[in-house]
C-alpha positions as CSV (number, residue, x, y, z in Angstrom):
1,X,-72.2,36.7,-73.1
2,X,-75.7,38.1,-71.9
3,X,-77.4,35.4,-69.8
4,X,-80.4,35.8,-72.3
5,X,-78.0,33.3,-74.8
6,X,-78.3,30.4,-71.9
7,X,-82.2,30.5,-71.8
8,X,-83.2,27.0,-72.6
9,X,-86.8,25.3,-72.0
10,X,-87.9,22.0,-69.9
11,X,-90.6,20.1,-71.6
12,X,-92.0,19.8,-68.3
13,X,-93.5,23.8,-69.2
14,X,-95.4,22.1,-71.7
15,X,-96.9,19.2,-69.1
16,X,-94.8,16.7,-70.2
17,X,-93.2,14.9,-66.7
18,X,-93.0,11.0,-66.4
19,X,-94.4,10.9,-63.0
20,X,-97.1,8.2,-63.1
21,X,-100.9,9.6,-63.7
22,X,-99.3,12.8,-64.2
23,X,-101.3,13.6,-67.2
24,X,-101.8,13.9,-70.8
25,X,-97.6,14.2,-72.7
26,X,-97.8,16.4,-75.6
27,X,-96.0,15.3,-79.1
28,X,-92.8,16.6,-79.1
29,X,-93.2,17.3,-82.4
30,X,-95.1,20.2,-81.5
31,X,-93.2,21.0,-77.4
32,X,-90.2,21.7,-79.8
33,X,-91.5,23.5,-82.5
34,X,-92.8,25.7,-79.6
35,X,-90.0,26.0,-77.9
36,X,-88.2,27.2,-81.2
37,X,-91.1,29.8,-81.8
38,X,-90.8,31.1,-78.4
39,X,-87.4,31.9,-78.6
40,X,-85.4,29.4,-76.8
41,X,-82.1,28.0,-78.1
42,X,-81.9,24.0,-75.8
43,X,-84.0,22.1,-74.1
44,X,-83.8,19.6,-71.5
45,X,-84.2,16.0,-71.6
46,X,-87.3,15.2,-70.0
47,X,-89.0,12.2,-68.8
48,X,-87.0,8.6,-69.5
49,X,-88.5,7.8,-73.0
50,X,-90.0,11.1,-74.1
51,X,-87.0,12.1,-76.6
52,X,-85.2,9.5,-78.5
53,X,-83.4,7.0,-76.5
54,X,-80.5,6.5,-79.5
55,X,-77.4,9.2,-79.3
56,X,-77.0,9.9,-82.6
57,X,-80.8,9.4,-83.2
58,X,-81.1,12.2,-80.5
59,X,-78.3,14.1,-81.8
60,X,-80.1,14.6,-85.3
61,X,-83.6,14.5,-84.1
62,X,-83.0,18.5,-81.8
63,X,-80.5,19.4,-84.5
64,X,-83.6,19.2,-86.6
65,X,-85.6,22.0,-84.5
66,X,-82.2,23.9,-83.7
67,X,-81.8,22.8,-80.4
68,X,-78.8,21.7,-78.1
69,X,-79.4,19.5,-74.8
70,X,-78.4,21.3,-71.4
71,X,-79.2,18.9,-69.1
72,X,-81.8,16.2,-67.6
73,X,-83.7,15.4,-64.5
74,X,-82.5,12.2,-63.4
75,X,-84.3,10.7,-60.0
76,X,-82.4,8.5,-58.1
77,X,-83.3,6.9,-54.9
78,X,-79.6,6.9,-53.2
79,X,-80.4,5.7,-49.0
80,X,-81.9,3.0,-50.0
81,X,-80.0,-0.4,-50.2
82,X,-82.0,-2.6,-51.8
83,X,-82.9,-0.5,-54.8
84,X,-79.6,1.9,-55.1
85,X,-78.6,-0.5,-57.9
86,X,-80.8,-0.1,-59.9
87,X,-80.4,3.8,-59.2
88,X,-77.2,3.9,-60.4
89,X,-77.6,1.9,-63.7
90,X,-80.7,4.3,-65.1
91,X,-78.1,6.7,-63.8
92,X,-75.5,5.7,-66.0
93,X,-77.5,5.3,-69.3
94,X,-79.0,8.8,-68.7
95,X,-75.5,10.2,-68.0
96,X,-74.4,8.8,-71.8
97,X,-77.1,9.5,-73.3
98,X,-76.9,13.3,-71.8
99,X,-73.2,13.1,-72.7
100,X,-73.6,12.1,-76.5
101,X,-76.1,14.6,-76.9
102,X,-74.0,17.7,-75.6
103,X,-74.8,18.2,-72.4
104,X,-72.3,18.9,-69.7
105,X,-74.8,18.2,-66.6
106,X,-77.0,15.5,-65.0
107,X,-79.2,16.8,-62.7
108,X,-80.5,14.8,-59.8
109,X,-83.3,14.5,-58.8
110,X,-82.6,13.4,-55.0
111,X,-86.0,10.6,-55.2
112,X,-87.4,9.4,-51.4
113,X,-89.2,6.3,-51.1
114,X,-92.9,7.8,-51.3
115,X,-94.6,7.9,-54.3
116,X,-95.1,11.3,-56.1
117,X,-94.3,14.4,-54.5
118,X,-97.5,15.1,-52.0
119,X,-95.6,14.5,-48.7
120,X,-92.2,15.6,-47.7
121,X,-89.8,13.3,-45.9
122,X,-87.2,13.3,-43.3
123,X,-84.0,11.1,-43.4
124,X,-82.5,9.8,-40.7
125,X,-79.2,9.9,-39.5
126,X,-78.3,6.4,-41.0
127,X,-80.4,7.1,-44.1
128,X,-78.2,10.4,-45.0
129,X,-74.9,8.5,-44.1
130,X,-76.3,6.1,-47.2
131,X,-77.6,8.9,-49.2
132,X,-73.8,10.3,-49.2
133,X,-72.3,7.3,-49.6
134,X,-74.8,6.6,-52.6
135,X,-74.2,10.3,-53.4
136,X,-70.1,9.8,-54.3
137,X,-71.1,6.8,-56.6
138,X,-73.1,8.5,-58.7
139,X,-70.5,11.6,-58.9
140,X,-68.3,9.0,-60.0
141,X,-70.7,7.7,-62.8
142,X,-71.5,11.0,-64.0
143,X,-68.1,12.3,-64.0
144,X,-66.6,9.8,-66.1
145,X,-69.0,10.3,-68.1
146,X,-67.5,13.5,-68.4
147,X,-70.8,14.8,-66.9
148,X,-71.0,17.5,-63.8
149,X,-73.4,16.4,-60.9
150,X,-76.1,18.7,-60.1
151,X,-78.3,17.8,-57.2
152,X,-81.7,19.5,-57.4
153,X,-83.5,20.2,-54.1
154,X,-87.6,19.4,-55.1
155,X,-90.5,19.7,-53.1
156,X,-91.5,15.7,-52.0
157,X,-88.0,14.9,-52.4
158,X,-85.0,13.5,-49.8
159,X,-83.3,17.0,-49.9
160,X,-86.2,19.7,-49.5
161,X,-85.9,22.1,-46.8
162,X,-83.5,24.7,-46.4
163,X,-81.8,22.5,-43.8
164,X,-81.4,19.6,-46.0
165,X,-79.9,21.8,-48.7
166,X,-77.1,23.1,-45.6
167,X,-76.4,19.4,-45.2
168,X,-75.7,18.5,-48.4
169,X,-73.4,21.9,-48.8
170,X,-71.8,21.1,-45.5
171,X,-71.4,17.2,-46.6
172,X,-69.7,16.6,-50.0
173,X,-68.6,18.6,-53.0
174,X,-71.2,17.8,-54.9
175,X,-72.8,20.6,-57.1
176,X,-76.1,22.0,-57.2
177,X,-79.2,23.0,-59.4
178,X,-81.0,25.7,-58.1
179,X,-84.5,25.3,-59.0
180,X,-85.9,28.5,-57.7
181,X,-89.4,27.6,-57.1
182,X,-88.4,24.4,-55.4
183,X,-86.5,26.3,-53.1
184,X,-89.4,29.2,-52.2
185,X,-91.3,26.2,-52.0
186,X,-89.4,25.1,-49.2
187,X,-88.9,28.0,-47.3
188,X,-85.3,28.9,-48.5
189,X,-84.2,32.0,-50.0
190,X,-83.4,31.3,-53.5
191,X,-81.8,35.0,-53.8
192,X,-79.6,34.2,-50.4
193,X,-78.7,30.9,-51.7
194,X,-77.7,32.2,-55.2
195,X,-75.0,34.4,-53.1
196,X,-73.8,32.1,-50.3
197,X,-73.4,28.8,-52.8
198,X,-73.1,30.7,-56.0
199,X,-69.6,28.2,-57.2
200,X,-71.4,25.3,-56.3
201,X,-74.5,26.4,-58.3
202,X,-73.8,24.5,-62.0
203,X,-77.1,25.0,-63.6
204,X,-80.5,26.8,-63.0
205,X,-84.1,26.1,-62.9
206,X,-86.0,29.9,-63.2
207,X,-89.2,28.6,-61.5
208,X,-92.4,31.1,-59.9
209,X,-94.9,30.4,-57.3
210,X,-98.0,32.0,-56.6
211,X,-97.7,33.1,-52.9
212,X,-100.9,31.7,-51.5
213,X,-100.9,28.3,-53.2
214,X,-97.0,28.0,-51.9
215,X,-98.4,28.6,-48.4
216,X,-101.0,25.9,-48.8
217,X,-98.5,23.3,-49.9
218,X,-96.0,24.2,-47.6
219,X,-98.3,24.1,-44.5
220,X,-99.2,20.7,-46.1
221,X,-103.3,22.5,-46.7
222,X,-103.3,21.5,-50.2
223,X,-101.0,18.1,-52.1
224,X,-98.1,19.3,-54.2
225,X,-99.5,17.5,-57.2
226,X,-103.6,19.0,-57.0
227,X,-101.4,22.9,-56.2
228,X,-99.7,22.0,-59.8
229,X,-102.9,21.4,-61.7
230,X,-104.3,24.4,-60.0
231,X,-101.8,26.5,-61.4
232,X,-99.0,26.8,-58.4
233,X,-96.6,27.5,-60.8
234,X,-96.8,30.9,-62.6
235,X,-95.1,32.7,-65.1
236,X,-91.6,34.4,-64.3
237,X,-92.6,38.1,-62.9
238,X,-95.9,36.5,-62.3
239,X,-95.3,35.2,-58.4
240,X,-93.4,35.7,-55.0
241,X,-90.1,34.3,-56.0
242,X,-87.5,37.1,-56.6
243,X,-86.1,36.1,-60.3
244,X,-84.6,39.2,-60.9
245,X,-82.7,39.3,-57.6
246,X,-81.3,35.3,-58.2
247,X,-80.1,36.4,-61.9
248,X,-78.2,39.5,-60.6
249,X,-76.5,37.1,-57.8
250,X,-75.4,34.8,-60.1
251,X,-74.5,36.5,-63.1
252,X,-72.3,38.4,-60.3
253,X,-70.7,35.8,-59.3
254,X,-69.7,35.0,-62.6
255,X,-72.1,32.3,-62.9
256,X,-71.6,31.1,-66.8
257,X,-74.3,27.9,-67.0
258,X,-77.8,27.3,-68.2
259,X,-81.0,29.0,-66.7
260,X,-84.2,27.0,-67.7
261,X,-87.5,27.9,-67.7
262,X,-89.5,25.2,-65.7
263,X,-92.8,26.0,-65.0
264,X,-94.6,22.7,-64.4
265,X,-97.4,22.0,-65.4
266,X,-100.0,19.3,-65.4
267,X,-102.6,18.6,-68.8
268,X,-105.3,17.0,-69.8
269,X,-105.5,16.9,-73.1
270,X,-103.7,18.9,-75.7
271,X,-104.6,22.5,-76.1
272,X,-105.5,24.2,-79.0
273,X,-102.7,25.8,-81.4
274,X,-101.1,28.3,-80.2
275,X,-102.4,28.3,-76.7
276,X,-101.8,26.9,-73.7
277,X,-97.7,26.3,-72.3
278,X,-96.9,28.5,-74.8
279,X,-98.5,31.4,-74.3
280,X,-96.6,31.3,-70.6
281,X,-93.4,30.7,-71.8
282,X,-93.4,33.4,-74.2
283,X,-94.6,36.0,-70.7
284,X,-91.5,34.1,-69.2
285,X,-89.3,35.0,-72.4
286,X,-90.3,38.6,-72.4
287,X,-89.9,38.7,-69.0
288,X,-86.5,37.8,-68.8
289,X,-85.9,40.2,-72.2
290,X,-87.0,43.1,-70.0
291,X,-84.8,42.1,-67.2
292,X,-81.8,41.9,-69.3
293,X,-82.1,45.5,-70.7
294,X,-81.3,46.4,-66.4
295,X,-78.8,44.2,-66.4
């Protein structure tokens, strides 16, 4: 199966992310429709609230457009004692919900106590002994709910830096969404990671990032969230990541999951038909159509 049959979207190319004071959340009317006209087969779950809540509601409602579900980003603050309960129990009614509508992953979103994603943050040796220990519950929730775990390194987030990311490797069996912007972002190697983790990898975000506005965010210059509105994150082909290079590592490694195209984005108001998100995603699309024919 060519890797261009496991190209799904996130809404989150189309602006929509739950983040408070994000921005302005298309109708999904009209993030799915676009999403069909550009090509794509699934779609992720996006923010809490955004798609139905209902299984069988959800079930029929991307069955309407065509769609299947391939995953969610779930944030979970996990070192925390005081709020890791109520972690786990959003965790568990996203992992059903993902469950009864077809997908086969959860992806964490490994949340740190700041708000929003504009300062990075460094655990310490107590705090990753809980993060771990909070870690294994949720591996449990998500399993039983015949769900496989993929913890997604994020800019902003508890697990961030290419260090982290060796910790959590090193640590527990956990699996992992590589979210190749996120990782550039950080100062990894998204192409080196792809080879040295590539059966631990169980599901993909295909993310670019313009150079110079990754430099300004990494040298802490410019806030994550003000880079994203100024356009950060580019089409695939368009930036410094090394897409190409991460596909041909995995697909060599026999890597058989979902690669989405993520490209967040931040909106203020909706843009006219037929521009806007989806006049990147279909340069992503083509993109990856012109890489395949290499392949």
């Amino acid at each position: 199966m060519s890797f261009l049959d496991r190209i799904a979207g996130a809404p989150i190319t189309w602006g929509v992310d739950g983040s408070p004071g994000w921005g302005h959340l298309m109708d999904r009317d009209r993030v799915l429709t676009e999403m069909v006209e550009t090509g794509l087969s699934a779609t992720e779950l996006g923010p809490d609230g955004y798609l139905p809540g209902d299984p069988e509601e959800l079930r029929d409602y991307l069955s309407g457009y065509g769609l299947s579900l391939v995953g969610g980003f779930v944030p979970a603050l996990l070192y925390r004692p005081d709020r890791l309960e109520a972690a786990l129990a959003y965790a568990a009614r996203a992992a059903v919900q993902l469950a009864a509508g077809g997908s086969q992953v959860l992806v964490l979103g490994p949340s740190s106590d700041n708000s929003g994603y504009d300062r990075s943050v460094q655990l310490t040796d107590e705090d990753w002994k809980l993060f771990f220990e909070g870690l294994d519950r949720l591996d449990e929730i998500t399993g039983e709910a015949g769900l496989a775990l993929s913890l997604h390194p994020h800019w902003g987030m508890a697990v961030e830096r290419p260090e982290h990311i060796e910790r959590v490797l090193d640590s527990c069996e956990v699996g992992l969404c590589l979210d190749t912007g996120h990782v550039y972002l950080g100062g990894g190697d998204p192409v080196e990671l792809a080879r040295a983790a590539g059966s631990r990898i169980r599901h993909v975000h295909l993310k670019d990032v313009d150079p110079g506005d990754g430099e300004l965010v990494r040298s802490d210059q410019v806030p994550f969230r003000e880079s994203v509105i100024g356009g950060m994150f580019v089409p695939l082909g368009n930036g410094g990541v090394d897409i190409a290079g991460v596909i041909r590592a995995l697909e060599s490694n026999g890597y058989q999951g979902w690669y989405v195209i993520e490209q967040d984005k931040a909106l203020n108001s909706d843009p006219p038909s037929g521009t806007g998100p989806v006049e990147d995603a279909e340069t992503s699309v083509a993109y990856l159509r012109r890489l395949a024919a290499t392949l």
